[in-house]
N, C-alpha and C positions, 0 to 999 in steps of 0.2 A: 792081109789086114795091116800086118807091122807097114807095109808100102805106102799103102794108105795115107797112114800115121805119119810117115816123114815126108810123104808130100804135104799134109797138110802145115808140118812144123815148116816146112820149107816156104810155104806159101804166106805164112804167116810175120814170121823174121823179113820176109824180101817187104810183104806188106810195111811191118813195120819200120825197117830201114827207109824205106820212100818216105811213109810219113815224117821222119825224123830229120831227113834230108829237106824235105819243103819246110818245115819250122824252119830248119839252118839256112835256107837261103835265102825266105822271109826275111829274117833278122842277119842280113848280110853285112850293110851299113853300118851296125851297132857291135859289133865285135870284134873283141881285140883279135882273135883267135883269124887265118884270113880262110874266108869261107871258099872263097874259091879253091884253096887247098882242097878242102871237103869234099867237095865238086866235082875237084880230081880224083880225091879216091875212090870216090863212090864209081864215076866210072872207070877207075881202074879197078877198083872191085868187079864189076860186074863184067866188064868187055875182059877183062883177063882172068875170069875165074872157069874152070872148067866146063863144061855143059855138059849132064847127063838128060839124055832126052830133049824136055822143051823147057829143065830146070836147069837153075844156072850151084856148081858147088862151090862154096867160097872158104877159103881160109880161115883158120880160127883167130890166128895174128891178126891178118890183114880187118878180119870182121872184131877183133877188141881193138883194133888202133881206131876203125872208124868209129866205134862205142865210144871209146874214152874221147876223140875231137869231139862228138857228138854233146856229151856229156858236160866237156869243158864249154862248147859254146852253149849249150844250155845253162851249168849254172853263171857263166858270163852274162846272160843275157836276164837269170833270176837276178843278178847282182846290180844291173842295170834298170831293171826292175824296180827293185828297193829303192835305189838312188834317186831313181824320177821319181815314187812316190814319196818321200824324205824332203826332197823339193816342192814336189806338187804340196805336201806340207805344209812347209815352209811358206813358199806362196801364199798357201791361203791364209795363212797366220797374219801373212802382212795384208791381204786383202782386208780380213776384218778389222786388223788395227787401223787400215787406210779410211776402210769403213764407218766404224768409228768416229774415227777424226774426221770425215767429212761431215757424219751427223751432229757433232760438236762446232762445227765452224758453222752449217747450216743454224743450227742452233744461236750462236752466237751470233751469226745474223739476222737470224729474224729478230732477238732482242735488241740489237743495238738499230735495225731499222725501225723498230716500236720506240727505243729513244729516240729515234731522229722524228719520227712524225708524232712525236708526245714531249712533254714537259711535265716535271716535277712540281709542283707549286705545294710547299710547307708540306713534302714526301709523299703529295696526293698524287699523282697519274693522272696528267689530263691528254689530251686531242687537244694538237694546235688551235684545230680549228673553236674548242670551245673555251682555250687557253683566249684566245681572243677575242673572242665577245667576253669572256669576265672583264679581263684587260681594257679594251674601250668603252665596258660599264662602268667602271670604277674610274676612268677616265673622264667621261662625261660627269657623272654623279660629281666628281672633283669641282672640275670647271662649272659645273652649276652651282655648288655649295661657294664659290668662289665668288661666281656673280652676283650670289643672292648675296653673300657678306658686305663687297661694294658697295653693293646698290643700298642694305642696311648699313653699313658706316655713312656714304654720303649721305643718307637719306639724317642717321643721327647727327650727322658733322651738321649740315643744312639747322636740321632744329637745334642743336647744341649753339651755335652762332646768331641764330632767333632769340634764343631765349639770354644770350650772353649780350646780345644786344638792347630786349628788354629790360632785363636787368639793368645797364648803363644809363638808359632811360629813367630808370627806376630811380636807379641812386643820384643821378642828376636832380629830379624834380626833388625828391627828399632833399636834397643837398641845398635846392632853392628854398622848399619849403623850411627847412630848419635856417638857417640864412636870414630869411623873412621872420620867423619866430623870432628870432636874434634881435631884429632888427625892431618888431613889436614892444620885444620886452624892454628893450633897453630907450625906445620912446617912453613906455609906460613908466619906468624908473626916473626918465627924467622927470616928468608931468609928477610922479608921485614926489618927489626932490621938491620942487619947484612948487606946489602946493604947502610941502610941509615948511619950507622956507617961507612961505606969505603967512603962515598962521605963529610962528612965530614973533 
C-alpha cells in the first residue's frame, strides 16, 4: 500500500514538473531568467537521476534548484504580467482621451461645417440658400422702391415745371392785365383832369 502511495506521489511531482517546465518554455522569450538553462536541468534532472524500475528518483537539491528557477520565472513572468497590463492601461486611457478628442474635433466640424453652409443674419441661423433669396428679395423690393421713386419725382418734376410754368403764364397776364388797369386809370384821371379843368 505505502508502494502504492509513492508511486503515485512520484507520478504526480514528474506530472507536475512537466507541467511547470511547458509554462517555462512557453514563456521563453519573456524572461529575464534564460530558460534554456531550465531546459537543461530538467534534463539533467531526469537523464541523470537514478532509475528505480520504470521511475526516475531525483534529488532534493537538484528538484528545489529547479523549484526555485521555476518559481523565479514564474513570478518574472507574473511581474511581466502586471506590466503589460499597467500598459495595456495606460493605452487604453489614451485611447479614450484620443477618443474623445476625436468626438470633440468631429464635433467641432460638424458645427463649423453648418457655419460654413449657414449664415447668421441679426443671430438668426439661416441656409445659404435661403440667406439668398431674402437677400435678392430685399434686393429687388429696393430697386423697385427705387424705380417707382424716379419714375414719382420725374413724374412730380414734370408737373412741378407745368404748373411753375403756368404760373409764369399766370403772373405774366396779371402783369399785363394790371399794366392795362394802370394804363385805364390813369387815362380815366386824365379825362376826369381835363373835364374838371373845362368847368372851371
Amino acid at each position: 500500500m505505502h508502494y502504492y502511495i509513492n508511486q503515485m506521489k512520484t507520478r504526480f511531482l514528474l506530472i507536475g514538473l512537466l507541467f511547470a517546465a511547458t509554462i517555462s518554455l512557453k514563456a521563453q522569450d519573456s524572461q529575464d531568467i534564460d530558460d534554456s538553462s531550465i531546459k537543461g536541468q530538467f534534463v539533467e534532472v531526469i537523464d541523470k537521476s537514478n532509475n528505480y524500475q520504470e521511475f526516475k528518483v531525483i534529488k532534493k537539491t537538484q528538484l528545489a534548484t529547479l523549484r526555485k528557477n521555476i518559481l523565479d520565472s514564474i513570478s518574472n513572468l507574473e511581474k511581466e504580467i502586471v506590466a503589460k497590463d499597467e500598459t495595456i492601461a495606460s493605452q487604453s486611457g489614451k485611447i479614450s482621451n484620443l477618443e474623445n478628442k476625436l468626438a470633440s474635433t468631429q464635433e467641432s466640424l460638424t458645427i463649423s461645417m453648418g457655419k460654413e453652409d449657414g449664415i447668421s443674419l441679426f443671430g438668426i441661423p439661416m441656409q445659404k440658400t435661403a440667406y439668398n433669396t431674402l437677400l435678392f428679395s430685399i434686393i429687388g423690393f429696393l430697386l423697385l422702391a427705387l424705380l417707382l421713386f424716379i419714375y414719382k419725382y420725374n413724374s412730380s418734376n414734370s408737373i412741378t415745371k407745368e404748373a411753375n410754368a403756368k404760373f409764369d403764364e399766370t403772373e405774366a397776364a396779371f402783369e399785363a392785365y394790371r399794366q392795362k388797369k394802370l394804363e385805364d386809370e390813369q387815362v380815366l384821371r386824365r379825362k376826369l383832369q381835363d373835364e374838371i379843368n373845362k368847368n372851371r
